[in-house]
Structures are given as structure tokens and as C-alpha cells.
N, C-alpha and C positions, 0 to 999 in steps of 0.2 A: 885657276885660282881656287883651289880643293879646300884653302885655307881662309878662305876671304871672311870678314865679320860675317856679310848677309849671303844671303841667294840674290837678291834683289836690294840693290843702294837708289833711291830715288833722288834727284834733285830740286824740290819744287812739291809745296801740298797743297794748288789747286785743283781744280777740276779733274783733270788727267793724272797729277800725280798720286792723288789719294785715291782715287777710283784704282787705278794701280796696285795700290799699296791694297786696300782693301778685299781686291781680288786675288793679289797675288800669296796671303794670308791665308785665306780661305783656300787654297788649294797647297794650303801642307809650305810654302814655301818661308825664309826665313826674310824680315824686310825693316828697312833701316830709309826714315823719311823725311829729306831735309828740309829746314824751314826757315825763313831769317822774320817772316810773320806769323801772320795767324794762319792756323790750316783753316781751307776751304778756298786761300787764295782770291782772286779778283772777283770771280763769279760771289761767290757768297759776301765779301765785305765790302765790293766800290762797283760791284757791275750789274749781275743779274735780281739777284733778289732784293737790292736795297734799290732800285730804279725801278722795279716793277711794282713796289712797296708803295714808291712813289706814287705810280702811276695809277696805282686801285685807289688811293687817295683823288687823285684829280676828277676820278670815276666819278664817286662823291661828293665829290664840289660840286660836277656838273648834274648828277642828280637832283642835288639841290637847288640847285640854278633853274631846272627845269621843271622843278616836278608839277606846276599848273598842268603841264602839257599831260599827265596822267591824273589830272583829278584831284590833289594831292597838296594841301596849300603848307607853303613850306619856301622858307628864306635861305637866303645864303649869308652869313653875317660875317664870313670875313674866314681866312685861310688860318690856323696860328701855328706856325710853322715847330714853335716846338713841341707841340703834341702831334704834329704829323713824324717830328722827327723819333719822338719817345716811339709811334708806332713802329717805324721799321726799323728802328735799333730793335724794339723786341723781338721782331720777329727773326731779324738775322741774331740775336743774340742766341734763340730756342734751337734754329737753326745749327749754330757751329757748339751751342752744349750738346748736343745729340749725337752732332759728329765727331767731336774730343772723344764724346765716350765711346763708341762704336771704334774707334780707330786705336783708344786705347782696349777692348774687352778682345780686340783681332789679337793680344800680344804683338802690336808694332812697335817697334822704338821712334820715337821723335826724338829729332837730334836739332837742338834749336840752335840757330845761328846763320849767318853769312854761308853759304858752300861754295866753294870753288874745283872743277873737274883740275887736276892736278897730277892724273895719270889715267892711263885708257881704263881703269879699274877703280879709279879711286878719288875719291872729296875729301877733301881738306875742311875743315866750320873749327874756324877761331885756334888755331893751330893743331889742331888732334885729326889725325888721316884715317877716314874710313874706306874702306874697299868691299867692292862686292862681286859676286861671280858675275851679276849682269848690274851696267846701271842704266839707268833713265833718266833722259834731260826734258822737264817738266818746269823751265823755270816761269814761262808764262810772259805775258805783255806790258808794255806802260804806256799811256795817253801820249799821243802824239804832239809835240806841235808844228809849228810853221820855222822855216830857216829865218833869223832875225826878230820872232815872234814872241816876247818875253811873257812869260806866261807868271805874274805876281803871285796869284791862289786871294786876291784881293777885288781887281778890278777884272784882272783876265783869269780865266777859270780855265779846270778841265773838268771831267763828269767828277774825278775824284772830289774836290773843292766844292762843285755843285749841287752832293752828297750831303754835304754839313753846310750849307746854307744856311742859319740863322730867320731868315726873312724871306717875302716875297720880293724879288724884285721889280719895280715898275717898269723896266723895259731891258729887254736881250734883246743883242744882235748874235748870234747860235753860229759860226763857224764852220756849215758840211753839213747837209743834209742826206746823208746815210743814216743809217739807222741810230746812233746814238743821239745825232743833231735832233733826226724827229722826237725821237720819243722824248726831250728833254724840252723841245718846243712846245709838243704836246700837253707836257704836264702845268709848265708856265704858262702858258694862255685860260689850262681851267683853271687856274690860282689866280686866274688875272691882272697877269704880265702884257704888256706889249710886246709881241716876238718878230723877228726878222731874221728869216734863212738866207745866208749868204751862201751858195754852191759854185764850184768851177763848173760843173757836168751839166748838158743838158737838161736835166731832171732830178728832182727827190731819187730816194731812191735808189737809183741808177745802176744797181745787181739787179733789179727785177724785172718784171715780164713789162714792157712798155705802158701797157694797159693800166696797169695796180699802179704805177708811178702819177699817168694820171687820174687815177679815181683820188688815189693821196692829197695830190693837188687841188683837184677839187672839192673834197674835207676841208683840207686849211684853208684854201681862200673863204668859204663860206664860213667857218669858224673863227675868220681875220684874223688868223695867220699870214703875215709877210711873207713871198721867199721871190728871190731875185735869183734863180739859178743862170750856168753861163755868162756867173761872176765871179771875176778872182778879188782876190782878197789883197791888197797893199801895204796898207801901213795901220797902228792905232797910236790914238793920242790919250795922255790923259787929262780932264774936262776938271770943270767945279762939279759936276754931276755926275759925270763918270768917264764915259769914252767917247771917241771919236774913229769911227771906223773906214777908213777910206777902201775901195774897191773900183774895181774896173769894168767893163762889159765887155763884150765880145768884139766892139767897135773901136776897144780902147777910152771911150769917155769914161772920165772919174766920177764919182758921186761920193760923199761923206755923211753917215747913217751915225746919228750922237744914240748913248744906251745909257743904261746905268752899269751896266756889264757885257762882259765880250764872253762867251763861252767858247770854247776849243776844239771845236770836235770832226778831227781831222783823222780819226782812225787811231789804230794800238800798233805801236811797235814790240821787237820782240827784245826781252831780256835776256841779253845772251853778251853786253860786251864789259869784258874783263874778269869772265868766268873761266876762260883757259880752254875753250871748246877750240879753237884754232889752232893752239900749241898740242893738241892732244891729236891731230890729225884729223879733226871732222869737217866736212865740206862745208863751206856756208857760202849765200847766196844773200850778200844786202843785208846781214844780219840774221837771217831763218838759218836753221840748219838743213841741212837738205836729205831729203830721207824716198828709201823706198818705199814700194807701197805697203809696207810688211814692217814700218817704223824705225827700220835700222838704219844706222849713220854712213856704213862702210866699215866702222872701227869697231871690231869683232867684240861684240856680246854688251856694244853701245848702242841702245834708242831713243828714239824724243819724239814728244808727245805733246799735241796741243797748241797754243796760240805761236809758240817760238819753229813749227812746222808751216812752212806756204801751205793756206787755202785759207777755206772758213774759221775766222777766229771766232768760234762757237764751243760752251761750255760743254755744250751736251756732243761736241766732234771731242773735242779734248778725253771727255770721260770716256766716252767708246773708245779710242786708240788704249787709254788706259790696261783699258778689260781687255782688247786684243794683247796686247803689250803682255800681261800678264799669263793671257793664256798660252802666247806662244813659247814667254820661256818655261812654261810648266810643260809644253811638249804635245799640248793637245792641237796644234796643228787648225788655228781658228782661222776660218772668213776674213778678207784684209774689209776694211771701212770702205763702203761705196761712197765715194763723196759726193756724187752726184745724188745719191739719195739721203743727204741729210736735210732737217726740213728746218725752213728759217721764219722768223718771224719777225717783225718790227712793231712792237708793242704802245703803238703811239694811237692814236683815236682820229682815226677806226685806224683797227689792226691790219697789216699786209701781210699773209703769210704766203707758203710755198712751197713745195719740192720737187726736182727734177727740171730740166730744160724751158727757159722761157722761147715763145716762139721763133724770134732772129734765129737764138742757136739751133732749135729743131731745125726750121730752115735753112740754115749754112749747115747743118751736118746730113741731113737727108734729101734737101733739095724742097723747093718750093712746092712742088705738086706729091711731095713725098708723106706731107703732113694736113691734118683737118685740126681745124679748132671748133669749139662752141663756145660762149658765155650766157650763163644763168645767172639774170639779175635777180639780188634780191629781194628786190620787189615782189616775185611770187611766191618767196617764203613767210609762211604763217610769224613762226617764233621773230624773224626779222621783223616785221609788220609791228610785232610787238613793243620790241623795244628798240622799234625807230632807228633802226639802224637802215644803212644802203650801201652798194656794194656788189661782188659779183663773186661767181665760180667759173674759172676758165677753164677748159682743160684744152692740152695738144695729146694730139696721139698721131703715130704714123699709121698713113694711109694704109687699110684693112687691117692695123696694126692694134697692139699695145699703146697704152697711154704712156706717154714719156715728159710730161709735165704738166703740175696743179698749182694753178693760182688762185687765192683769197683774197677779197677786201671785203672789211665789216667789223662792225664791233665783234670781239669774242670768236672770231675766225681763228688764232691761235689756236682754240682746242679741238678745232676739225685736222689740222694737218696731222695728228695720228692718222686717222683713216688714207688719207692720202699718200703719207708714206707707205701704208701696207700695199694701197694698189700699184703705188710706182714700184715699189720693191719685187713687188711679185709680177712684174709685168703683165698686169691686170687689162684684161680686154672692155670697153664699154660693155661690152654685151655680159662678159662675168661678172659685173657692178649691178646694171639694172636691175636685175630679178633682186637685189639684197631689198631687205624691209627695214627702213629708214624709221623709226620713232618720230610721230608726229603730236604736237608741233614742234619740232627741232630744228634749228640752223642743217643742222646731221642732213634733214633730207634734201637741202640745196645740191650736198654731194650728189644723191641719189639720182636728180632730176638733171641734174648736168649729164650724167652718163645715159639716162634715159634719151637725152636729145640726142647727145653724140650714138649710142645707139639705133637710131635711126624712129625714134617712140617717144618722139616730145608728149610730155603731159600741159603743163602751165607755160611752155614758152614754145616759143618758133625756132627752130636752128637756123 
């Protein structure tokens, strides 16, 4: 297609597709990016930065909640929802002007409207067909709910609705305690909500390293937090006051949990149906489209990127395919995304982060004697100590081996799992960790001391 408008036709400007478009610009290429919202897509407008917006808010409730405990005399006089809201519209508003402008100063075209694939080459937005030498399927996710589960945006929410809240509410029952359940439990309880996790699984959590799910656990219960995990969820009603949540146990006895609201948080599906990806020959699996490790569909000189791809529905997996995505059709021949070393985090208090293999999988992949673990509680770190946080560093490694997975719990653990990707990525040996010089006092040196044990050199703990 020697003729086509772009070099590059995108479908979708979140995470993946502007990262895309932005890379693909910057390497000489011509790129055409479609949108039927706002660019920056879910991460930037209903996911990552206005939830976490939230959630540095909650920070500061509890701050104030707390602060006798540092010296500090200081009230909490009540949550006002619209200046929490005025705060993170700003901040997503600063946000997506920054990246208008950077995406318009690339010379990209945004082509606004509805798109639909309508040839292995080509989108259609509001009758005008654009075509490109390569395109990219970037259309991204939408809040999940339950079969039979009506979801109003009044009494039954999803994080979208939960976003523009108005008010605090006096009691949630939270729908799925993975990561968007928690973090949204999290924030409602330091607003001072009554919250209650209803989970089918086992546990919170339940991607994670066993451990981190219950250190989770034991945060919320002590922060009366509710969660009835190895419960499914049945029916809701609507109340004078709000809901009626009926659920089941693992025994089949019912119970009925009344709220002022049901939240929804059953995971993201992928936006992909009645886009034409089916007609055009692309493989799909349940809705994903199914792709190599190298982002192609099968359907030559088609890829897709991001949440509408099986794995990690994570912003920051979305944008890396991106940057691959575009490196590969500029010809440079990049690195495919390790998925295994993408690093995750659950933003709820205290934070759980991560990357690389939780123990069950080391053990079913190398064998039960094939792996060591240690955990370094934080209790022997200074900066912890500080600000009262508790919590651990796990790591697994194979036996004489490289480390092949890190776990986090603790306030502000999110910003250690940089360094932990570098070791997982570099198949980092405890012993290549230890000698590194950790800034003290830092969370940073709980890394250090974890790899000190597992190298065979406890300082502050016992392996």
C-alpha cells in the first residue's frame, strides 16, 4: 500500500496507541490516530491517574486522622468531595493538555470519531476511510459487569461512576477484590465509608504471591475493612437506603449485606465488538485478539496493542507494546515485551507491588527444591519505622540461581519495584545485589537487606 494516507493508521489513543503514535513520529514515520474520546484514553481519564489522585487524597485524610501519633495536633473535619474532585480533574486536566500538545508538536493527525477496521488496511470514522501501510488495534477496555447484573451508574456503579461521585458514601459493598476492588475499598474507608469486599477467590488479591494477599488482609481487617472472600455474588435489590446485596459461600448458605451502593469491580473487558476485527480476518479469543509475541494479528502488516491483548491489563504493558509496535515497523528490529517482567502494583494502603514469579509458580516451574525464598520484614527498616508502615520484601530465586520473583507490601512500595525490575530483568544474582549501597534511611534498603539474607549475610534479620 505505497499509496496509503499514513505509514502508521492507529485505532485507539490510550496508553498503547499514543505511545505508538508518539514513537512512531519520532522515528521519521507518517501516523494518523483515532479517537472517538479524549486521547490519553482510560489510563489517564477513568483509571490510572484519577484513582490514584484519589487515593493520595485518602493518604491525607489519614494523615489527618492520625497525626497525634507523630506529635502533630490536627483534626480531620470531614472529606468535601468536591474539592477532592476539583483536585484530580486538575491534575488529569494538566495531564492530557501536555499530551494534546506533545502529540500535536509530533505533526500526528488525530482523526476524531467512532473508527471501525473495514479492510486489513483500513478505518472507516464517520464515513471517510482512512488506510495505512501498517495499522494498530489499540481500542483498549470497559468495566466489566456480572451476567444479569444491571449496573444503573446510580445505586450500582463501576470505577467509571465511582470517579464522579459527588459524596462520600456511608457504606459500599465493592464487587472483586483484585486490584481495582481494593484500591477503591481503600480510598472509602479513609473518607469514612463502611466497606465490604465481596470476592469469589480465595483471597484479595489473588495474582499475587500468597503472602502479600495476606499481609492485604491483614491491613484491612485492622483498618475494618470487610471482605468475605470464597463468596459469589447473587442478586441486588433496590432498598429505601440503597442495596441489598445477596451472596453465597462456599457451602452455598446465603447472607444479604444492605449498602448505600454496590460497586462493580469484576475486571475490564476488551473493546473490540462491532469494530469489524473479525470480518477482516483477525483471530480472536472471548473478545482479545490474539497476537504474537512480536504484536502481530496474523493479518499482514496488522497489530494490537494493550488492554484488547490477553495478559496484563496494565498501562504501562499497553505503552511498551506501543514503543515496540513502532519500533518494529520502523525496522529496528526491538526486544518483544517480557511479560513476565512487567512490574504491578495495587495502589491501596499499604501498597502490594511485584514482579516476576510468585512462589506456587517458581515451584510448579522449577520444582519445589529447585527454589529459596527469604522475607524481610519491615520492621527492620528505618524509613519504615518512620512512617509506620509494616509489610515485607520477599524475594524467590532458583536454587544457586538468579532471582525470578519480588514481592512488596507497605506503604510506598510502588516506588521500589523499579529497582526490582532491573534485577528480575537482568537476571540478577543475590550476590550481584548485596554489595549495591542502599541510601539510608530508605524503604530502598529493605531491597538491599532482603538480598543480603538471601545471599547468605543477614544484617537485621534471620533468613
Amino acid at each position: 500500500m505505497a499509496d496509503a494516507d499514513y505509514d502508521v493508521l492507529i485505532l485507539g489513543a490510550g496508553s498503547g496507541g499514543y505511545a505508538c503514535a508518539l514513537r512512531a513520529a519520532q522515528l521519521g514515520l507518517t501516523v494518523g490516530l483515532v479517537e472517538k474520546g479524549k486521547v490519553g484514553g482510560t489510563c489517564l481519564h477513568v483509571g490510572c491517574i484519577p484513582t490514584k489522585a484519589l487515593l493520595h487524597a485518602a493518604e491525607v485524610a489519614d494523615s489527618a486522622r492520625h497525626a497525634e501519633q507523630f506529635g502533630v495536633r490536627a483534626t480531620l473535619d470531614g472529606v468535601d468531595m468536591a474539592g477532592v474532585n476539583s483536585y484530580k480533574d486538575g491534575v488529569v486536566g494538566r495531564l492530557f493538555k501536555g499530551l494534546t500538545g506533545l502529540v500535536k508538536s509530533r505533526g500526528i493527525t488525530v482523526i476524531e470519531g467512532e473508527g471501525r477496521l473495514t479492510g486489513p488496511r483500513e478505518v472507516t470514522v464517520g464515513g471517510t476511510t482512512h488506510t495505512g501501510r501498517h495499522v494498530v488495534l489499540a481500542s483498549g477496555s470497559y468495566a466489566r459487569t456480572l451476567p444479569g447484573l444491571e449496573v444503573d451508574g446510580e445505586r450500582v456503579l463501576t470505577s467509571d461512576h465511582a470517579l464522579r461521585l459527588d459524596r462520600v458514601p456511608r457504606s459500599v459493598v465493592v464487587l472483586g477484590g483484585g486490584v481495582i476492588g481494593c484500591e477503591f475499598a481503600s480510598v472509602w474507608r479513609s473518607f469514612g465509608a463502611d466497606v465490604t469486599i465481596v470476592e469469589a477467590l480465595p483471597r484479595l488479591v489473588a495474582a499475587e504471591d500468597e503472602a502479600s494477599s495476606k499481609a492485604l488482609e491483614r491491613a484491612f481487617r485492622k483498618r475494618g475493612i470487610v471482605f468475605r472472600t470464597g463468596t459469589r455474588y447473587q442478586s441486588v435489590a433496590h432498598t429505601d437506603g440503597g442495596v441489598a446485596v445477596t451472596v453465597e459461600d462456599g457451602d452455598g448458605k446465603q447472607d444479604t449485606i444492605e449498602a448505600e451502593l454496590l460497586l462493580v469491580a469484576v475486571g475490564r473487558g476488551p473493546v473490540t465488538d462491532g469494530l469489524g476485527y473479525d470480518e477482516q480476518g483477525i483471530a480472536m479469543d472471548r473478545g482479545f485478539v490474539v497476537t504474537d509475541e512480536r504484536c502481530r494479528t496474523g493479518v499482514e502488516g496488522v497489530y494490537a496493542v494493550g488492554d484488547i491483548v490477553p495478559g496484563l491489563q496494565l498501562a504501562h504493558r499497553g505503552f511498551q507494546q506501543g514503543i515496540f509496535v513502532a519500533e518494529d515497523i520502523a525496522g529496528l528490529d526491538p526486544r518483544p515485551v517480557d511479560e513476565s517482567a512487567i512490574p504491578r502494583v495495587t495502589y491501596s494502603s499499604p501498597e502490594v507491588a511485584s514482579v516476576g514469579l510468585d512462589e506456587r509458580t517458581a515451584a510448579e516451574r522449577f520444582g519445589a527444591d529447585g527454589i529459596e525464598t527469604v522475607t524481610y520484614d519491615l520492621g527492620g527498616n528505618g524509613k519504615s519505622q518512620i512512617l509506620r508502615t509494616q509489610g515485607f520484601v520477599k524475594l524467590v530465586r532458583r536454587t544457586d540461581g538468579p532471582v525470578v520473583g519480588i514481592h512488596l507490601v507497605g506503604e510506598r512500595v510502588g516506588e521500589l519495584v523499579g529497582e526490582a525490575q532491573l534485577i528480575y530483568g537482568w537476571e540478577g544474582y543475590p550476590e550481584d545485589v548485596a554489595p549495591l549501597v542502599h541510601a539510608h534511611p530508605t524503604q530502598n534498603e529493605a531491597l538491599g537487606e532482603a538480598h543480603l539474607a538471601l545471599a547468605g549475610k543477614p544484617l537485621h534479620t534471620h533468613s
